[in-house]
N, C-alpha and C positions, 0 to 999 in steps of 0.2 A: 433578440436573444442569441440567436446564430454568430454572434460577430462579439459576444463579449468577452475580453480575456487579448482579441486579436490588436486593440491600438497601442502606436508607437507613438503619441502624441497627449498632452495634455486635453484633455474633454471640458472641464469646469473649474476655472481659472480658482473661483473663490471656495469650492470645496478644495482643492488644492492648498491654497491659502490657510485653511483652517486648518488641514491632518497637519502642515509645518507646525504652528503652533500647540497640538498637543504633543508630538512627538520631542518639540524642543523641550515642552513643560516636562517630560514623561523619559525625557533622555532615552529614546531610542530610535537605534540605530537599524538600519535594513541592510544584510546581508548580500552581496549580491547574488545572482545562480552559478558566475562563478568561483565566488570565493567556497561555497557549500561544494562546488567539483570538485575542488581542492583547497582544503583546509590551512594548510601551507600558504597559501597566499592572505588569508588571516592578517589584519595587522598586527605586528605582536604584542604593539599594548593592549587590545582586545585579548590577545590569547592568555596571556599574564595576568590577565585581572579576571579572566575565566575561570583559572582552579580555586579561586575561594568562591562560586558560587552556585549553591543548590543546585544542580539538574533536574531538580522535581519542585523547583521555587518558579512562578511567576516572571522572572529578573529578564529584563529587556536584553542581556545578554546570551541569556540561552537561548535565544534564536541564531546563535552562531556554531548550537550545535545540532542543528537540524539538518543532519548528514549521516551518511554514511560511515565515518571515519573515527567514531567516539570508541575509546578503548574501553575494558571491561569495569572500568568503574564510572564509566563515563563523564570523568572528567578532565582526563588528558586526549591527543589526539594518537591513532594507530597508523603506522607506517602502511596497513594494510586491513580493510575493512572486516571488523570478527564475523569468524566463520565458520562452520561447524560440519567436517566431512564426517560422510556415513561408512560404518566400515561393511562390508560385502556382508560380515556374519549376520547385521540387522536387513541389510537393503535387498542381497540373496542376488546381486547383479556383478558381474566383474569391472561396469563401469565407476567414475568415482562421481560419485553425488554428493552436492552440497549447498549448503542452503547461507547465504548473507542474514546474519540476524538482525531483525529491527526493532529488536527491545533494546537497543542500546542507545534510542534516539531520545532525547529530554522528554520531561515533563510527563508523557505517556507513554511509553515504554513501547511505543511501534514507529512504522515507517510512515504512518499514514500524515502525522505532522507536517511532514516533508512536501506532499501532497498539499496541504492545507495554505501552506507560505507560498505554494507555488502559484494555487489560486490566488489568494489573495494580492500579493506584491505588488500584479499590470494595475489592478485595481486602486492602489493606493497610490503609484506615481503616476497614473496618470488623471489623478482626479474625481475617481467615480465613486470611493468610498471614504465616506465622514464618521470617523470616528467618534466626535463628537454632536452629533447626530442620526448614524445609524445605529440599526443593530444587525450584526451579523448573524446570518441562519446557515447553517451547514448541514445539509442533508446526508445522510448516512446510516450504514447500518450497522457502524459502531466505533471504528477508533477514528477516521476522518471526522466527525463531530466534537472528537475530545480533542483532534488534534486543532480543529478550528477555535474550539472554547479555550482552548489552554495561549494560543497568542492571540483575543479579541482582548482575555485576560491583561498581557501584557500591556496593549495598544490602551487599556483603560476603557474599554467598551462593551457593551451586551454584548454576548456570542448566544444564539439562541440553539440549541443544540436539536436536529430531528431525527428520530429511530425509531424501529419497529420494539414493542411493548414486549415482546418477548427475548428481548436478545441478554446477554449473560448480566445477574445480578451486579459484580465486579462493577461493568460499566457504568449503570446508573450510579453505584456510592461516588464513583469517582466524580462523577458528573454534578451528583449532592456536594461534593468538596469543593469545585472548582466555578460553580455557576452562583451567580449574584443571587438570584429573583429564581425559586421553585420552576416558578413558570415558563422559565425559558428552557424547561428539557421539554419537549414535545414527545410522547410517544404514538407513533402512530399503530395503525391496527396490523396485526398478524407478528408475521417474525422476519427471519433471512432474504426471505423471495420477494417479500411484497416490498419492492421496490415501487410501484404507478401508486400505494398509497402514499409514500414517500412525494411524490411530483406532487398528486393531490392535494396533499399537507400546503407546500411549499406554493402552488399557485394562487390557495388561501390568502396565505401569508405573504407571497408581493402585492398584493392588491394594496397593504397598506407603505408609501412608499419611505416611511423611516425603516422599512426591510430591504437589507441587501444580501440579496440570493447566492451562495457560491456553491454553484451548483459542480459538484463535480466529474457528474456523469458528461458532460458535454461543455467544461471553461480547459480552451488548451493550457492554458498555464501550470497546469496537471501534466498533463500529454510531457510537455516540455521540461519541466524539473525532472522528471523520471529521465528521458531519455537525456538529457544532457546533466546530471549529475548518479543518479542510479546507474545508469549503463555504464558511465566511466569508471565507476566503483567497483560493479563487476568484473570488469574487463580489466581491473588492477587485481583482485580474486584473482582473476584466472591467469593473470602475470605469474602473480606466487605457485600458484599450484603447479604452472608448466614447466618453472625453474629446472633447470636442470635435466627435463626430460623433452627432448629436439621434437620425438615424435605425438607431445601431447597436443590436442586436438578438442576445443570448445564443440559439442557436438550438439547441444539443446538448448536455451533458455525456456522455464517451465516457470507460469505464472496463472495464477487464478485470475479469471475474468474480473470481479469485482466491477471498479467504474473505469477499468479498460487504460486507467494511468500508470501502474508499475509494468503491465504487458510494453509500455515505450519505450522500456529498455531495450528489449529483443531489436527493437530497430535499429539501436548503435550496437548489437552484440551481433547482428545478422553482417550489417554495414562493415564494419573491422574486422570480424571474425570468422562469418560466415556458419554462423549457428542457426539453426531451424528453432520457431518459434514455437512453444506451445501453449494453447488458451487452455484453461481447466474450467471445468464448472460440476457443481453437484447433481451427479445421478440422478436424485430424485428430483431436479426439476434441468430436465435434460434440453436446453430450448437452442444450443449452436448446434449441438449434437442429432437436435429428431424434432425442434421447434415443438417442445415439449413445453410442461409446465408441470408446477408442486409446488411442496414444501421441505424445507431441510434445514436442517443445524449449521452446516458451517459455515460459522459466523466470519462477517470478512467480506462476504462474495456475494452481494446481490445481483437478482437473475429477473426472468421472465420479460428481460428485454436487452439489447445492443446496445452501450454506451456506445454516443457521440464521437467521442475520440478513441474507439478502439481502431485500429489499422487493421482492418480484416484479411485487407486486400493484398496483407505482407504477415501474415498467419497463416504457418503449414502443418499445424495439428491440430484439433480439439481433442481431449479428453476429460471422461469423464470418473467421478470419483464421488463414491455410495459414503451420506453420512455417520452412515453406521460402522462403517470402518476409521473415520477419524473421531466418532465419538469412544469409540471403544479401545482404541491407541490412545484415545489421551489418558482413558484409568490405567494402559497399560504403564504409560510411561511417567504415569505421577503418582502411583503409591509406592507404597514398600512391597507391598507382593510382586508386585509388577516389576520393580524394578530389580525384588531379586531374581526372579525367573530369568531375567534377561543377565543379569551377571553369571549366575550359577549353571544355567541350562546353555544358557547360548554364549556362553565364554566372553561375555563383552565386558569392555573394560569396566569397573566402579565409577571412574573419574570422566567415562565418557557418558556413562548410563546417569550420571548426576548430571548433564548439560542437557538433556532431553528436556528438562523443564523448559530451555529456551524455545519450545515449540509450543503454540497454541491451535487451534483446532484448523485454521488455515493453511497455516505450515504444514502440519500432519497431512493437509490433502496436497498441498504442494510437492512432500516428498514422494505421496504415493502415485501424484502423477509425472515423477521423475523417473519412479521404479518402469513403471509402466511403459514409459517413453526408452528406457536402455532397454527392458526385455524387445520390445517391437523394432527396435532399429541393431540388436544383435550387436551391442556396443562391447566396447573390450577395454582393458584398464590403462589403455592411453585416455579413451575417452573422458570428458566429462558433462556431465549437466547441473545445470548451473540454476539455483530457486531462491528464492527469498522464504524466509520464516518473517511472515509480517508482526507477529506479536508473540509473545511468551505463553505459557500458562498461567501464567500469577492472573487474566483475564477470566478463567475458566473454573477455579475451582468450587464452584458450585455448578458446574457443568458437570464435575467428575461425582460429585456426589449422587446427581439428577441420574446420571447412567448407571452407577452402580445400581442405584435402586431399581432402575426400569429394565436392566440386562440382565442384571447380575444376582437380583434377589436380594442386594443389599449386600451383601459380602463378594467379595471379587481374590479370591485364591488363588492355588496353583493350576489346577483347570482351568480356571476361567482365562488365567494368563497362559497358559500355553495355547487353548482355542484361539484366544486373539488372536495371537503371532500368528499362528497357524491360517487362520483366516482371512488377513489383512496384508500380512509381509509373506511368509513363506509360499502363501497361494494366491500370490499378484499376478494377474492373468495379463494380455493385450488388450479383452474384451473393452466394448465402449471406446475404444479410441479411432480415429477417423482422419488419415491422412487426406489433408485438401485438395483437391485437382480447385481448378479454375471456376467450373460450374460451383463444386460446394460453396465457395470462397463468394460465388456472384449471391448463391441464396444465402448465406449468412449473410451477407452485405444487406442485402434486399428487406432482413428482415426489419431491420433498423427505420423503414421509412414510417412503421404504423407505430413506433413511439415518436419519432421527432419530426416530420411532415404534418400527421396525421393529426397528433397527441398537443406536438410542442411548440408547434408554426413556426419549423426549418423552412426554408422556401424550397424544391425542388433541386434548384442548379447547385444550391449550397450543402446538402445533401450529399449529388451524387459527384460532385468536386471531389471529394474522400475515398473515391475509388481510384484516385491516381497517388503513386508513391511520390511524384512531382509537388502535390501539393503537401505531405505531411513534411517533406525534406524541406519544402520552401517554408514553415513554421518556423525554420532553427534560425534564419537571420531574427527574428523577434528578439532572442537572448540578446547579442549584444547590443541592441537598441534601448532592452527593458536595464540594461547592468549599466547602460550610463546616463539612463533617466534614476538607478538608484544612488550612485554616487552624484547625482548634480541634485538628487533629495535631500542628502546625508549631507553637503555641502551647505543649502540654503537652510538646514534647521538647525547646525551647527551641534548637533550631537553626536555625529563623530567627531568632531573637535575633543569635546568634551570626556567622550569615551577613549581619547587615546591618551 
């Protein structure tokens, strides 16, 4: 298990054999990682034949826009990845904050798609996954499962979707829209945290071997998409923003923990830019922070254990962020009361207080561990820090109604929304956050062995291999090995021919 995602070579010649023939049947084409770095390299009859088709269709083409670089209708490409800076009146910091939105990505309106191709792809060129005889399971605790269903979709095969039974209603209709067979949404028990029922679920389900696992707490092809096409995307962000100003300065990448794949960025943003990294996870299940454990809402980030491929050992902050603060931002910033408090009281613009919808309950803790991260490092308006908004609210809003009711008594006013503010943004403390020395860095490391030695039968060496930067940086020759095992794919199934 340790070792899949890592070959550069063909494994089984006649599954091989067989994904050519449905992909020729099925005319589609694979992307490479870096055509998805850069969009622009596209061939342009793929890109030309791209604006006639649905972003939210199935179409073996919109896996070309599984990137960062989809403009706001998402169907041409952006010279610079959409982005959405926070102005000081909302954030109450002199630094500039801002978040890369990932509702702009096809089919599911997050980033975690991106994630999903990234698993998948070593899989399909080098042999190990039959689309015409498997089915694909994608464990998750909520848009990486839509993002696995929505291109198993494509490839013409089961995607069997796994999630905790309490996670936002949203997901499962979409999931009702997009999956063949009822029975391939799995829900498993609890909510956000219960991540080990998650593995549980999943070890069930390899036992039968027409299941193939892509697991994305621990398949680098994860690790690696982020960091060599998300970092680049950032580090193109933070090109624009520093235009023009000599003395601007990348000062944070802030990222939720989740399965430890968008956190790869900070690697190429640390590497070129010299940005200090930041993990997030939620307060109430505080487990980088104090090897804690709970329960929480924010959907996005499952906890109570280390993902595989997080780089710990190149992580200089955790912090932490109470779900009650991003459940209660998200009513502030998606009613009309709320939204007018924030126009009318806090002088923010209309047309910017309408883009707040582009935040979903992860984002929300994303920016609030950006706030937190410029109050503790005493940042100033060269600075910036730099977060993703993994998904919108259009996932949430029966999330907004679940709080109102539970916080708010069912109505959410002008009190209620200035409390928010006042509670959430204006009185964002440093509290819960934990710059790393070496030692923390070794025990958060450490703690990773009692899911994946213990749990998941890592071997030892292979394990503690991941405490050296040596080995995450030695990961990136894989890219150009996997991008010319896709184009010698695309060659012999003759649907890039086809497609151009």
């Amino acid at each position: 298990m340790a070792r899949l995602g890592l070959e550069k070579t063909v494994v089984d010649e006649d599954v091989y054999a067989r994904t050519l023939g449905r992909f020729r049947e099925a005319g589609v084409v694979l992307p490479t990682l870096g055509q998805l770095r850069d969009p622009g390299t596209i061939p342009a009859a793929i890109r030309a034949r791209l604006g006639a088709v649905d972003p939210d269709s199935p179409h073996p083409l919109n896996l070309f826009r599984v990137h960062w670089f989809n403009d706001a209708t998402r169907r041409g490409i952006a010279a610079v990845p959409e982005h959405l800076e926070l102005p000081s009146a909302l954030t109450g910091v002199k630094a500039r904050v801002v978040l890369a939105l990932g509702n702009r990505f096809p089919m599911i309106h997050a980033h975690k798609v991106l994630a999903a191709y990234g698993c998948l792809v070593p899989r399909v060129v080098t042999g190990q996954f039959d689309p015409t005889r498997h089915r694909a399971v994608w464990p998750s605790t909520g848009n990486y499962c839509r993002g696995g269903v929505a291109i198993s979709r494509i490839l013409g095969c089961r995607g069997v979707a796994v999630l905790p039974e309490n996670m936002s209603q949203e997901r499962f209709d979409w999931l009702d829209r997009w999956v063949g067979d009822p029975g391939d949404v799995v829900r498993t028990p609890g909510s956000e945290s219960n991540v080990k029922e998650i593995y549980d679920t999943c070890a069930a389900l390899d036992r039968d071997p027409a299941n193939i696992i892509f697991n994305q707490f621990c398949e680098f092809g994860n690790y690696l998409v982020h960091r060599t096409c998300t970092g680049p995307a950032l580090e193109k962000i933070f090109g624009a923003l520093a235009a023009g100003r000599p003395g601007a300065k990348l000062a944070a990448y802030v990222s939720a923990s989740g399965s430890g794949g968008t956190l790869a960025a900070g690697d190429h943003l640390k590497e070129r830019l010299g940005a200090k990294i930041v993990a997030v996870e939620a307060l109430e299940c505080p487990t980088l922070l104090y090897n804690g454990f709970g329960e929480h809402n924010i959907q996005g980030i499952g906890d109570k254990h280390l993902p595989y491929i997080h780089n710990v050992m190149n992580t200089d902050f955790v912090a932490g962020v109470s779900d009650q603060l991003t459940d209660t931002l998200l009513v502030l910033f998606n009613t009309d009361e709320g939204r007018r408090y924030l126009v009318e009281r806090r002088g923010l613009a209309p047309a910017f207080v309408a883009r707040l919808g582009d935040l979903g309950l992860s984002s929300i803790c994303n920016l609030l561990a950006a706030v937190k991260t410029a109050k503790y490092l005493d940042l100033g308006p060269d600075d910036v820090v730099l977060t993703v908004a993994t998904d919108g609210a259009a996932m949430y809003g029966s999330e907004v109604a679940k709080v109102t009711a539970r916080d708010f008594g069912g109505r959410f006013d002008a009190v209620s929304a200035g409390e928010t503010f006042g509670r959430a943004l204006a009185g964002a403390a440093t509290d819960h956050l934990l710059e790393l020395s070496h030692l923390d860095r070794k025990r958060i490391f450490n703690l990773g062995y009692f899911t994946w030695v213990e749990q998941q039968g890592v071997s030892v060496e292979e394990f503690v291999a991941r405490a050296r930067q040596s080995f995450w940086d030695g990961l990136l020759e894989l890219v150009p090995a996997w991008d010319a095992m896709i184009a010698e794919f695309n060659a012999k199934s003759g649907a890039g021919a086809r497609a151009a």
